[in-house]
MARBADREN-935289 format. One record per residue (C-alpha): residue in three letters; chain; x, y, z. Coordinates in steps of 0.5 Angstrom, whole numbers. Example, Ala and Ser with C-alpha at 12.3 -4.5 7.8 and 13.67 -1.06 7.14 Angstrom:
<pakols>
<pakol><residu>ALA</residu><chaine>A</chaine><u>25</u><v>-9</v><w>16</w></pakol>
<pakol><residu>SER</residu><chaine>A</chaine><u>27</u><v>-2</v><w>14</w></pakol>
</pakols>
This chain:
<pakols>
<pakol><residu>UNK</residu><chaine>A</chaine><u>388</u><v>425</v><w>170</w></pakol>
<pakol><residu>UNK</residu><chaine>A</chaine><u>387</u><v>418</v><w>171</w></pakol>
<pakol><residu>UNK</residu><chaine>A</chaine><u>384</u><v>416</v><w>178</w></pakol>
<pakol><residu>UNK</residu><chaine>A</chaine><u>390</u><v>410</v><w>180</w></pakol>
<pakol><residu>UNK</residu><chaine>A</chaine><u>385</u><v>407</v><w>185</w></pakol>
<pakol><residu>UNK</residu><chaine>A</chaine><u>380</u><v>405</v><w>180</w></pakol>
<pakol><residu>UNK</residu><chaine>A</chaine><u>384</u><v>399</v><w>176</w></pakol>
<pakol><residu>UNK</residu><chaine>A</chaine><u>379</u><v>397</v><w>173</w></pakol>
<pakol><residu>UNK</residu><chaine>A</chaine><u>373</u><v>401</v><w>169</w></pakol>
<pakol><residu>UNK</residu><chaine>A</chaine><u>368</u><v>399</v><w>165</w></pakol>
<pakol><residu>UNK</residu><chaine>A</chaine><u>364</u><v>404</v><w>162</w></pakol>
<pakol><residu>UNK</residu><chaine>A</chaine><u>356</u><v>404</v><w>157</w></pakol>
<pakol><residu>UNK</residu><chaine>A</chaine><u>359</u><v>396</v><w>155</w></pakol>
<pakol><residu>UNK</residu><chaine>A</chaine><u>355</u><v>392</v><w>150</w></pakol>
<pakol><residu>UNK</residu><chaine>A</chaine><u>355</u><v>385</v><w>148</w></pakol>
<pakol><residu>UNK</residu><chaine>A</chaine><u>351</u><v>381</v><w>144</w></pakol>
<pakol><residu>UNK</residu><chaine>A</chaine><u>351</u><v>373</v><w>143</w></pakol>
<pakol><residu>UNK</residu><chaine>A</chaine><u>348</u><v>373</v><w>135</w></pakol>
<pakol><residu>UNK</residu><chaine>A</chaine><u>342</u><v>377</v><w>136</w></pakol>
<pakol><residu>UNK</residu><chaine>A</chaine><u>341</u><v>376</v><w>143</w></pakol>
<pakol><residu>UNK</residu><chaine>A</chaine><u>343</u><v>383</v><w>147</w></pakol>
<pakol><residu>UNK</residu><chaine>A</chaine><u>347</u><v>379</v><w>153</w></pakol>
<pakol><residu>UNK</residu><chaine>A</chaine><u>350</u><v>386</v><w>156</w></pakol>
<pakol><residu>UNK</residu><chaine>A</chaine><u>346</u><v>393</v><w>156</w></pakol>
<pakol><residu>UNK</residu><chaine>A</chaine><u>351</u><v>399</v><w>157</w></pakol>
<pakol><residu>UNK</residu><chaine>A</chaine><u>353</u><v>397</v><w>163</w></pakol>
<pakol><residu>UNK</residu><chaine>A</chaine><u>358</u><v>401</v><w>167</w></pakol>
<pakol><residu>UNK</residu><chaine>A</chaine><u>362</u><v>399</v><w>173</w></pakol>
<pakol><residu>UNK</residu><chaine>A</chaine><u>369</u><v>400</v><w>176</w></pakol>
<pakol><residu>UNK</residu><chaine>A</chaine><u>373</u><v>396</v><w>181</w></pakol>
<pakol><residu>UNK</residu><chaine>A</chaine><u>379</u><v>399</v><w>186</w></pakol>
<pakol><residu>UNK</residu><chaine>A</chaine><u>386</u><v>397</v><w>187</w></pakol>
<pakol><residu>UNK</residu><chaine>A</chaine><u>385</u><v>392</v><w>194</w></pakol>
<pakol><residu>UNK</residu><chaine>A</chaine><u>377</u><v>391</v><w>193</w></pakol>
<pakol><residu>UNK</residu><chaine>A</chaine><u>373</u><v>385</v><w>193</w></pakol>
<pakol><residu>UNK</residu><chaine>A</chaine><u>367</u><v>387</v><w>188</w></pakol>
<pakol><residu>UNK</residu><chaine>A</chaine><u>362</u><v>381</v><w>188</w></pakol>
<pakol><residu>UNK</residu><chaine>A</chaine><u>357</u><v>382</v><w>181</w></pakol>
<pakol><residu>UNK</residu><chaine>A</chaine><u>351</u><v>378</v><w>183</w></pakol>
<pakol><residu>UNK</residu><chaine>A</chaine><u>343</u><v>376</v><w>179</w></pakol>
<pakol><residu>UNK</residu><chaine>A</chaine><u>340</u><v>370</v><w>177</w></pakol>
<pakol><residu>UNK</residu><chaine>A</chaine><u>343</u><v>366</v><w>173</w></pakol>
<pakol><residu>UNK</residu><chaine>A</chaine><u>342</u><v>369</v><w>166</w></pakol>
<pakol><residu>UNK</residu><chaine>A</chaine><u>344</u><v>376</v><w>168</w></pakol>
<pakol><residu>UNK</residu><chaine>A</chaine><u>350</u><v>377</v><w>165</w></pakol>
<pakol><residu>UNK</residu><chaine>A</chaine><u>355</u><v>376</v><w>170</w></pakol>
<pakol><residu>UNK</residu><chaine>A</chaine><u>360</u><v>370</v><w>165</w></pakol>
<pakol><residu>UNK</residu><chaine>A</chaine><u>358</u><v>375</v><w>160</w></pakol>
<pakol><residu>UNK</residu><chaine>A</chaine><u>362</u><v>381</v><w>163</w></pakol>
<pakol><residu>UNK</residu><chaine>A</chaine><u>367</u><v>377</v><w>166</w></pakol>
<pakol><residu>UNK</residu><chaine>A</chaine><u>369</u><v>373</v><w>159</w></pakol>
<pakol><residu>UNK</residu><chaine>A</chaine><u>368</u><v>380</v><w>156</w></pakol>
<pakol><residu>UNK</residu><chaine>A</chaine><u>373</u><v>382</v><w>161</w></pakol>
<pakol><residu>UNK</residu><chaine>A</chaine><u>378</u><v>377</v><w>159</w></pakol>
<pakol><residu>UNK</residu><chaine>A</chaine><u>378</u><v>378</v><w>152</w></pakol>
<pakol><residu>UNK</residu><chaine>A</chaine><u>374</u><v>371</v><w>150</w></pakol>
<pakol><residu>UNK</residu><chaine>A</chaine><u>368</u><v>375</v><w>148</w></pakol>
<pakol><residu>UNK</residu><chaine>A</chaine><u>368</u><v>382</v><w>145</w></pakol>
<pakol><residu>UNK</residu><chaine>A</chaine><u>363</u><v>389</v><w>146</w></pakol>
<pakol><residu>UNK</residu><chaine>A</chaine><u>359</u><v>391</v><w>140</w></pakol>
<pakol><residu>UNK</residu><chaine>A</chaine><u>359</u><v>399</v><w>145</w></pakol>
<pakol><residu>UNK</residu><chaine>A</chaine><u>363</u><v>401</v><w>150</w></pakol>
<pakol><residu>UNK</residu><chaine>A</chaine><u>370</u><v>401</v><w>153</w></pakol>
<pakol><residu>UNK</residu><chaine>A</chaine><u>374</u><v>397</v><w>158</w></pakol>
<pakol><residu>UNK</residu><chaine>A</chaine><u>380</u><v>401</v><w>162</w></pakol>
<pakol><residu>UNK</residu><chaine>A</chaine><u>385</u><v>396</v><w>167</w></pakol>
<pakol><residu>UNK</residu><chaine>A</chaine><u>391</u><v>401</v><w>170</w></pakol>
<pakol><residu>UNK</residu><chaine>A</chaine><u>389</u><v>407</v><w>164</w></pakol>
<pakol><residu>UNK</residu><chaine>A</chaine><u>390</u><v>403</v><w>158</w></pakol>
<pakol><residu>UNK</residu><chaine>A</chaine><u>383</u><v>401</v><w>154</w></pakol>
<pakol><residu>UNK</residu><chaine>A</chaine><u>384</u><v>393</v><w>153</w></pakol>
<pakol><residu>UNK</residu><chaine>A</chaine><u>377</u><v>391</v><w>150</w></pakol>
<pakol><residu>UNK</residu><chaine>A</chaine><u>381</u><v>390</v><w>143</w></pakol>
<pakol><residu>UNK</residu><chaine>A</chaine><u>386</u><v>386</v><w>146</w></pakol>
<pakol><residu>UNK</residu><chaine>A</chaine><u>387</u><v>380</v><w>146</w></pakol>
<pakol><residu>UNK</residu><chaine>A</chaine><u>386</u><v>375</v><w>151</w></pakol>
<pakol><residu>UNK</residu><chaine>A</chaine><u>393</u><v>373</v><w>153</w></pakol>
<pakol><residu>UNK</residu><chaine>A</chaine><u>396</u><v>380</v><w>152</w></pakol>
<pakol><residu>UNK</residu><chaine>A</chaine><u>390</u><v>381</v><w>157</w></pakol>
<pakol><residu>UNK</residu><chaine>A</chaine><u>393</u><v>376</v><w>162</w></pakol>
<pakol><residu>UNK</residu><chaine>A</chaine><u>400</u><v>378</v><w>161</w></pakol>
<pakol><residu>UNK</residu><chaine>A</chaine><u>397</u><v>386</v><w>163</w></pakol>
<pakol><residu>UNK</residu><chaine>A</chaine><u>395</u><v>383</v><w>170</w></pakol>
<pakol><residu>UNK</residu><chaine>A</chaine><u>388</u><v>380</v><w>169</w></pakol>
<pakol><residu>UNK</residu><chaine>A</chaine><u>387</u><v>372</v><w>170</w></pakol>
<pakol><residu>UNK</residu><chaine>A</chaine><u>380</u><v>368</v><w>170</w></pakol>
<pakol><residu>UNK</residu><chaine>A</chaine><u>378</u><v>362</v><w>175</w></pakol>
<pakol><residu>UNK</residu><chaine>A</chaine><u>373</u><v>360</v><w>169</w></pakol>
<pakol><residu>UNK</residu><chaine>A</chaine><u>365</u><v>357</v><w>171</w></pakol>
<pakol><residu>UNK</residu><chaine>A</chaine><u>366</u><v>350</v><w>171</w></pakol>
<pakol><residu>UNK</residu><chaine>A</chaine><u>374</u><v>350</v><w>172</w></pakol>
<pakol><residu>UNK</residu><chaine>A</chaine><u>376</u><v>348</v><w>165</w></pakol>
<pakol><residu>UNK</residu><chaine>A</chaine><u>382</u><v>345</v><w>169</w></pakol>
<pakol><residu>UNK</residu><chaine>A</chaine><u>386</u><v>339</v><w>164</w></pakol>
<pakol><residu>UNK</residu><chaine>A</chaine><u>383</u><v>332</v><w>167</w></pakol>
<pakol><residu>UNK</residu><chaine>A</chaine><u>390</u><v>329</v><w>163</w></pakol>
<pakol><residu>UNK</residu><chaine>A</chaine><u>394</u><v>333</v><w>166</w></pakol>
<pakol><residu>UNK</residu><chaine>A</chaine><u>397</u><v>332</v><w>173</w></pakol>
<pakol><residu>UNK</residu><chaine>A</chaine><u>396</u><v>337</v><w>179</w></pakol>
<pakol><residu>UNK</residu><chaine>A</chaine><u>403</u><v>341</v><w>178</w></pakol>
<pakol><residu>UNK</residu><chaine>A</chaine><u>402</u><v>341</v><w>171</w></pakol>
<pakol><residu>UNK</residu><chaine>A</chaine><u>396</u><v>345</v><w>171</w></pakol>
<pakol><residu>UNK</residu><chaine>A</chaine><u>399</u><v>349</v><w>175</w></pakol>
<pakol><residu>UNK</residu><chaine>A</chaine><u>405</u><v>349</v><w>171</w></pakol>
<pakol><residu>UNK</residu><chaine>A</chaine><u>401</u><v>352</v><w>165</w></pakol>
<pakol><residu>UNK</residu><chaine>A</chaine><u>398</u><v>357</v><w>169</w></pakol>
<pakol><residu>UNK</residu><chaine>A</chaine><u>404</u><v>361</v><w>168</w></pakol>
<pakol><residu>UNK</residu><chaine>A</chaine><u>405</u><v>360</v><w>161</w></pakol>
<pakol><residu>UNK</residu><chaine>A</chaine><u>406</u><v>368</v><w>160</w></pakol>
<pakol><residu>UNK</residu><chaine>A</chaine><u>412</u><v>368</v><w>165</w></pakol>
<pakol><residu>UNK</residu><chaine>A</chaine><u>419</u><v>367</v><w>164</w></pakol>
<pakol><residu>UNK</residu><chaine>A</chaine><u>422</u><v>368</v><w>172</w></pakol>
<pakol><residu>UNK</residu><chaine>A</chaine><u>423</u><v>360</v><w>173</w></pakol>
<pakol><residu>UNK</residu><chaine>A</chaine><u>425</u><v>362</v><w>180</w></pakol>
<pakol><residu>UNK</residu><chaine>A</chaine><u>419</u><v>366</v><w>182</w></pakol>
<pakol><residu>UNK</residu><chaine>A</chaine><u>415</u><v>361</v><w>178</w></pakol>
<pakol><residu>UNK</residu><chaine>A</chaine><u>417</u><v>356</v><w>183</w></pakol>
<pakol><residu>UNK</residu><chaine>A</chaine><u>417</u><v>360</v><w>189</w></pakol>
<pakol><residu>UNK</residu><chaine>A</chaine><u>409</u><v>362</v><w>187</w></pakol>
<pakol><residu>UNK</residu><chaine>A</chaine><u>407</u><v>354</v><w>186</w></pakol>
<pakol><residu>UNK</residu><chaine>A</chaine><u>410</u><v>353</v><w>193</w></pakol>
<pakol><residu>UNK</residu><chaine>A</chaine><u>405</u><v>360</v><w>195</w></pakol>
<pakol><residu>UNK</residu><chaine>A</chaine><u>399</u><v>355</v><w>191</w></pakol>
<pakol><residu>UNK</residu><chaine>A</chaine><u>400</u><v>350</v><w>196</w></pakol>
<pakol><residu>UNK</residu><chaine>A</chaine><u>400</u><v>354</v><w>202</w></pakol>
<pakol><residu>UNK</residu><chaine>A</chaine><u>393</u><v>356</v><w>200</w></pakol>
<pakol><residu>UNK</residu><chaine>A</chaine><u>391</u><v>349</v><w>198</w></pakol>
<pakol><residu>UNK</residu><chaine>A</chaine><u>395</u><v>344</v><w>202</w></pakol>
<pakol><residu>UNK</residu><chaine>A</chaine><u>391</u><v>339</v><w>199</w></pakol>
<pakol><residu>UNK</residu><chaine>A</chaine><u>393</u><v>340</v><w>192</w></pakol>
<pakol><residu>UNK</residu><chaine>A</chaine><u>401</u><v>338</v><w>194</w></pakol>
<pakol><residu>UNK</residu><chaine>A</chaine><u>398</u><v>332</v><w>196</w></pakol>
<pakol><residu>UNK</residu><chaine>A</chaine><u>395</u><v>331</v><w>190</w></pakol>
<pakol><residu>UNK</residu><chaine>A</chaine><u>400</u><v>334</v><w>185</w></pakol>
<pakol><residu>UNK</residu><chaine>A</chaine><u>402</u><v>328</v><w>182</w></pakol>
<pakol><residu>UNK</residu><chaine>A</chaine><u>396</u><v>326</v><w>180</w></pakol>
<pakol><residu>UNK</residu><chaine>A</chaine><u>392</u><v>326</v><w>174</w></pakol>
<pakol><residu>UNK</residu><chaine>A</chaine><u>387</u><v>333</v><w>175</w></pakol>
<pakol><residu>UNK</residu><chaine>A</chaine><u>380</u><v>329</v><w>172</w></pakol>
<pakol><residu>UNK</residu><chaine>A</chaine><u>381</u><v>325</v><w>179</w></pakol>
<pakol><residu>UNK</residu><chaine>A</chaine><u>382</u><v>330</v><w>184</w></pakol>
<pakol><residu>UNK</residu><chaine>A</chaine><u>374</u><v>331</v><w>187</w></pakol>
<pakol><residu>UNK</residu><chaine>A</chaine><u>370</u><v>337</v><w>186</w></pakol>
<pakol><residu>UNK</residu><chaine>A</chaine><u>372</u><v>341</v><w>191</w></pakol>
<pakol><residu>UNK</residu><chaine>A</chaine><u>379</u><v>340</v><w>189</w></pakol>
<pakol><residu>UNK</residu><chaine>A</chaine><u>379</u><v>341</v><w>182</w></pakol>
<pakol><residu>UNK</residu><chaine>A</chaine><u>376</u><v>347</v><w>184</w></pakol>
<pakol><residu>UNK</residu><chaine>A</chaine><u>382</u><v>350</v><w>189</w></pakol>
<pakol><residu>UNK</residu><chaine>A</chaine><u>386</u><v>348</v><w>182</w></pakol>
<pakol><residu>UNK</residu><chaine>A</chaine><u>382</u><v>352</v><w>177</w></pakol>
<pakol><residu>UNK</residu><chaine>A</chaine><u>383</u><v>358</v><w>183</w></pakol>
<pakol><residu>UNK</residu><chaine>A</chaine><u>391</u><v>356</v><w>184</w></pakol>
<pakol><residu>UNK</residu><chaine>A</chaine><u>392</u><v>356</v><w>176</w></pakol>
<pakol><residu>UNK</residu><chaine>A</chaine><u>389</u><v>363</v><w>175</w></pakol>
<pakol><residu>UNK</residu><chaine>A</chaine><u>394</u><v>366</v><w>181</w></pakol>
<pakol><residu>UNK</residu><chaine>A</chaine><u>400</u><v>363</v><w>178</w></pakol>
<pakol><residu>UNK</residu><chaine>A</chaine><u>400</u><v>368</v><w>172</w></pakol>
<pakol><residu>UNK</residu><chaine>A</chaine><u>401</u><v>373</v><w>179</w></pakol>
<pakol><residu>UNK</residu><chaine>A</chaine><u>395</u><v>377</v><w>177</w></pakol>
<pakol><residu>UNK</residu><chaine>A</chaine><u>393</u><v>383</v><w>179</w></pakol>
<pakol><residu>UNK</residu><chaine>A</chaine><u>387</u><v>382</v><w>178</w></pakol>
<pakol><residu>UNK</residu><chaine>A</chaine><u>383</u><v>376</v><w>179</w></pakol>
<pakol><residu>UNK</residu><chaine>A</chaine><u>376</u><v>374</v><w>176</w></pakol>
<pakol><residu>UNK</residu><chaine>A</chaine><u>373</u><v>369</v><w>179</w></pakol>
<pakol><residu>UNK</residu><chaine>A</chaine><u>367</u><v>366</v><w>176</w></pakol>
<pakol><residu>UNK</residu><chaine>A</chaine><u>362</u><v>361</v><w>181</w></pakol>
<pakol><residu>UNK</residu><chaine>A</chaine><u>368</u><v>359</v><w>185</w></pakol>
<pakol><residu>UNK</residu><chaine>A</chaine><u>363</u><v>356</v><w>191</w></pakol>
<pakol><residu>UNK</residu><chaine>A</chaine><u>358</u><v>352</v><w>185</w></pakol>
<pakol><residu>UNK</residu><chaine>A</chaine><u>357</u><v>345</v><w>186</w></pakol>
<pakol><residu>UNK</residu><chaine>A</chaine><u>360</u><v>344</v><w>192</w></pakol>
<pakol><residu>UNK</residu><chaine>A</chaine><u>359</u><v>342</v><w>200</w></pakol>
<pakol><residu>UNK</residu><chaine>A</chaine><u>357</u><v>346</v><w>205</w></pakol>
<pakol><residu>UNK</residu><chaine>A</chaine><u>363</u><v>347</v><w>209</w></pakol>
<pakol><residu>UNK</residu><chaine>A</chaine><u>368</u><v>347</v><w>202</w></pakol>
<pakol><residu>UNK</residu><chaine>A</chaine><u>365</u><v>354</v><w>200</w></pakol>
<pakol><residu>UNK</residu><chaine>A</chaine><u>366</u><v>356</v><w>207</w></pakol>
<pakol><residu>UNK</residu><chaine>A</chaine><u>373</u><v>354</v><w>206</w></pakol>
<pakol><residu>UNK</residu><chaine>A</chaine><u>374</u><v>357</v><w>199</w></pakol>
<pakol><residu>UNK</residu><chaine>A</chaine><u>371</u><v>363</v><w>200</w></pakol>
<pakol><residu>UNK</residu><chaine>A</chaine><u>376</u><v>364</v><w>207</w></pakol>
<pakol><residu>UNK</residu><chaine>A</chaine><u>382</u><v>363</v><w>202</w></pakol>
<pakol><residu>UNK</residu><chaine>A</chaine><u>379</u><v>368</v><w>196</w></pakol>
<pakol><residu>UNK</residu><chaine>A</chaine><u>380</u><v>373</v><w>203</w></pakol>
<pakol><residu>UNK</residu><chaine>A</chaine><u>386</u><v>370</v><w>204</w></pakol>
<pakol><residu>UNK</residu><chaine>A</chaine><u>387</u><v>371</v><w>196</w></pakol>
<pakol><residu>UNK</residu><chaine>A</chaine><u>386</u><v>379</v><w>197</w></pakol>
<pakol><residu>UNK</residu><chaine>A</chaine><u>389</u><v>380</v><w>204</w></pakol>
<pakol><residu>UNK</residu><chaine>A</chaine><u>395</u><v>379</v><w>201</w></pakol>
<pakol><residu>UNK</residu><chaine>A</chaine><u>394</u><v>384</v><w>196</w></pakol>
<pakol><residu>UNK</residu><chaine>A</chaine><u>389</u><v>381</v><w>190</w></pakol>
<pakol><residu>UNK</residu><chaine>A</chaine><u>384</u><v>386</v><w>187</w></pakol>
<pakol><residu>UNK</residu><chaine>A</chaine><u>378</u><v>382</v><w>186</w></pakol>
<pakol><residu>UNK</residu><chaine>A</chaine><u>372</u><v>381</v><w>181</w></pakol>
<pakol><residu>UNK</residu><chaine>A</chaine><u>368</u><v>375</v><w>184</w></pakol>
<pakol><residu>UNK</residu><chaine>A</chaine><u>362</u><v>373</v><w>180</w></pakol>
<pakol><residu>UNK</residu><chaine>A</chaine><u>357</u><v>368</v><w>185</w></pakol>
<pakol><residu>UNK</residu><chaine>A</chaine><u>350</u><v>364</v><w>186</w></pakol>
<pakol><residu>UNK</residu><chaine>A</chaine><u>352</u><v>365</v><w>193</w></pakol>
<pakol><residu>UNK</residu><chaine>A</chaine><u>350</u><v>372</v><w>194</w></pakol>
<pakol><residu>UNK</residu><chaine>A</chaine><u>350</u><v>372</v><w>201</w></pakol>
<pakol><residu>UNK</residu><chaine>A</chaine><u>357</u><v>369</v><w>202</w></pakol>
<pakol><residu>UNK</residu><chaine>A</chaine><u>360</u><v>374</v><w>196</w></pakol>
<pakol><residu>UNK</residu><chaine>A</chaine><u>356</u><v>379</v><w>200</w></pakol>
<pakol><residu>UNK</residu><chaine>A</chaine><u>359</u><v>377</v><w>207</w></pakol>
<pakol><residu>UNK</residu><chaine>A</chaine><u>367</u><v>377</v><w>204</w></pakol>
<pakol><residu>UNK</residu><chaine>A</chaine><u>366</u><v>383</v><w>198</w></pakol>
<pakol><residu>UNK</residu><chaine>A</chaine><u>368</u><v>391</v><w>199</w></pakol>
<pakol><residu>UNK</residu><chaine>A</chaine><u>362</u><v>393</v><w>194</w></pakol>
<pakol><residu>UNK</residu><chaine>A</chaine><u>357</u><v>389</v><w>190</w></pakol>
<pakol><residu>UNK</residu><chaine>A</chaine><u>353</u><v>390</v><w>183</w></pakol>
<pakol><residu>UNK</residu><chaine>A</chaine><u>346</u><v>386</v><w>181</w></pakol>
<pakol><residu>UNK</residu><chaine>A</chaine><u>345</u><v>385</v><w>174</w></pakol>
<pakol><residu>UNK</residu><chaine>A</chaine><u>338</u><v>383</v><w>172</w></pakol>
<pakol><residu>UNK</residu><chaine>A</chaine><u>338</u><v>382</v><w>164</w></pakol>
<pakol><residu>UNK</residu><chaine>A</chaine><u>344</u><v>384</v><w>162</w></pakol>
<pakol><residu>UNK</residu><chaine>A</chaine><u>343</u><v>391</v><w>166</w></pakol>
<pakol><residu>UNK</residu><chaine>A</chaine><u>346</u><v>394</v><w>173</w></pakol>
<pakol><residu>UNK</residu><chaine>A</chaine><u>339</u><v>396</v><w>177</w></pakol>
<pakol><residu>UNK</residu><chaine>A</chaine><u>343</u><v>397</v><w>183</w></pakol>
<pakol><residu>UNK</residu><chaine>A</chaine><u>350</u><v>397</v><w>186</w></pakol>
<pakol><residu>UNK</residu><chaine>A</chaine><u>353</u><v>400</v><w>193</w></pakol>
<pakol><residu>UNK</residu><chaine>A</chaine><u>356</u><v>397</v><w>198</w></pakol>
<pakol><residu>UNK</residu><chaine>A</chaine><u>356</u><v>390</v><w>200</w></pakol>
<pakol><residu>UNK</residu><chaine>A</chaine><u>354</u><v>392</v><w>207</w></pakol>
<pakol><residu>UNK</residu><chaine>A</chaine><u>348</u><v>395</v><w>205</w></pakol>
<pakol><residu>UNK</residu><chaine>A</chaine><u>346</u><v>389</v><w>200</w></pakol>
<pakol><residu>UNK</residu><chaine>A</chaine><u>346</u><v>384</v><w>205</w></pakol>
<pakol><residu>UNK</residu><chaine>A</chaine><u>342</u><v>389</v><w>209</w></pakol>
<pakol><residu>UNK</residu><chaine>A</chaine><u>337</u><v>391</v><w>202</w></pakol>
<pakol><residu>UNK</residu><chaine>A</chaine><u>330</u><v>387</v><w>202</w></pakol>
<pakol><residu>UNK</residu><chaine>A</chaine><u>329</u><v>388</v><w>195</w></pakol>
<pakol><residu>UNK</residu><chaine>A</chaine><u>336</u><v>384</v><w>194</w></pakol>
<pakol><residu>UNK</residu><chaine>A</chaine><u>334</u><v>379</v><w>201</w></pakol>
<pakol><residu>UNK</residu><chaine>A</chaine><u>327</u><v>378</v><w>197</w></pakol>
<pakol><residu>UNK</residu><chaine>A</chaine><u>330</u><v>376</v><w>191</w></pakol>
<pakol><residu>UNK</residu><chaine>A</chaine><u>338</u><v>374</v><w>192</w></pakol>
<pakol><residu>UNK</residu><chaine>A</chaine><u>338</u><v>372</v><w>200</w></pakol>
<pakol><residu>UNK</residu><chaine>A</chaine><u>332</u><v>367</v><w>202</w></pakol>
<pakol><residu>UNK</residu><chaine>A</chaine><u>327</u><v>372</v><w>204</w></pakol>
</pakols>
């Protein structure tokens, strides 16, 4: 029988790029409700999992499981309209294309016009800064913004899983403190979360449980309370 608190289980996965074994058989699970952070040193293999998740890259061993159903032979845009969506490392938004327009293609895989419209006002009550930008040319936005509209554009397939993939990179101080309130916000109001962050002592401050990977294997998992509280983690990930 299926345990429906887990929505998501990855079970003895292995990727390769070319020759190089990027995933070594890991094996992880994510509730229904929780923020789970993956943390390591760039090089671990935390994008690999999060695009293998998506669908973009494909596992030579092993499964992955969303709500009961196996997904690593699926597709990437079946994956999304199954409920997963992914705020990609280095935002990839459409730099031609306006605010909203972005937003707009966000929901490529949904028919509900008027549910669509209500979840672009939602969007813009998490980042008001995007509906004063919403004309404007995405490439013009700062980094900062760009970033809120990589987040924004990965809601509007109203996921019911999100991956978030170095959300806090590249940006000031005081803005990661503010996406990482709204990725809070994100999941109190009924978001599962996978959040993959450099950040390991903010991702660690917001999540339920935490995975460390080091060179494509997890050496360590619990919960994100007892990491923070870890010294091999706070030597090694945390400053001391």
């Amino acid at each position: 029988m299926m345990d429906d608190s887990k929505l998501l289980k990855i079970d003895s996965l292995s990727v390769y790029y070319g020759a190089i074994h990027a995933l070594k058989g890991i094996t992880l699970y994510i509730n229904r409700g929780e923020i789970v952070t993956l943390i390591g040193a760039n090089g671990a293999g935390k994008s690999t999992t999060i695009n293998t998740i998506s669908g973009l890259l494909k596992p030579k061993k092993g499964t992955i499981t969303f709500e009961g159903k196996r997904i690593d032979k699926v597709v990437p845009h079946k994956i999304v309209e199954l409920g997963i969506s992914q705020s990609p490392e280095g935002r990839k938004i459409f730099p031609n294309l306006t605010t909203l327009e972005n937003l707009e293609l966000g929901a490529f895989c949904r028919k509900d016009k008027e549910k669509i419209n209500q979840d672009i006002e939602k969007t813009f009550t998490l980042f008001p800064r995007l509906k004063e930008r919403s004309k404007q040319s995405a490439g013009t936005l700062s980094g900062g913004e760009q970033q809120m509209l990589a987040i924004g554009r990965a809601l509007m397939s109203d996921p019911k899983l999100l991956l978030l993939d170095e959300p806090s990179l590249g940006l000031a101080p005081i803005l990661v403190k503010s996406i990482f309130n709204t990725i809070l916000e994100i999941n109190q109001q009924g978001t599962t979360i996978l959040l993959v962050e450099q950040n390991a002592h903010m991702a660690l401050q917001i999540a339920n449980r935490g995975y460390v990977l080091e060179t494509g294997k997890i050496v360590l998992e619990d919960s994100a309370q007892s990491l923070l509280n870890n010294q091999q983690v706070k030597e090694a990930y945390l400053g001391g």
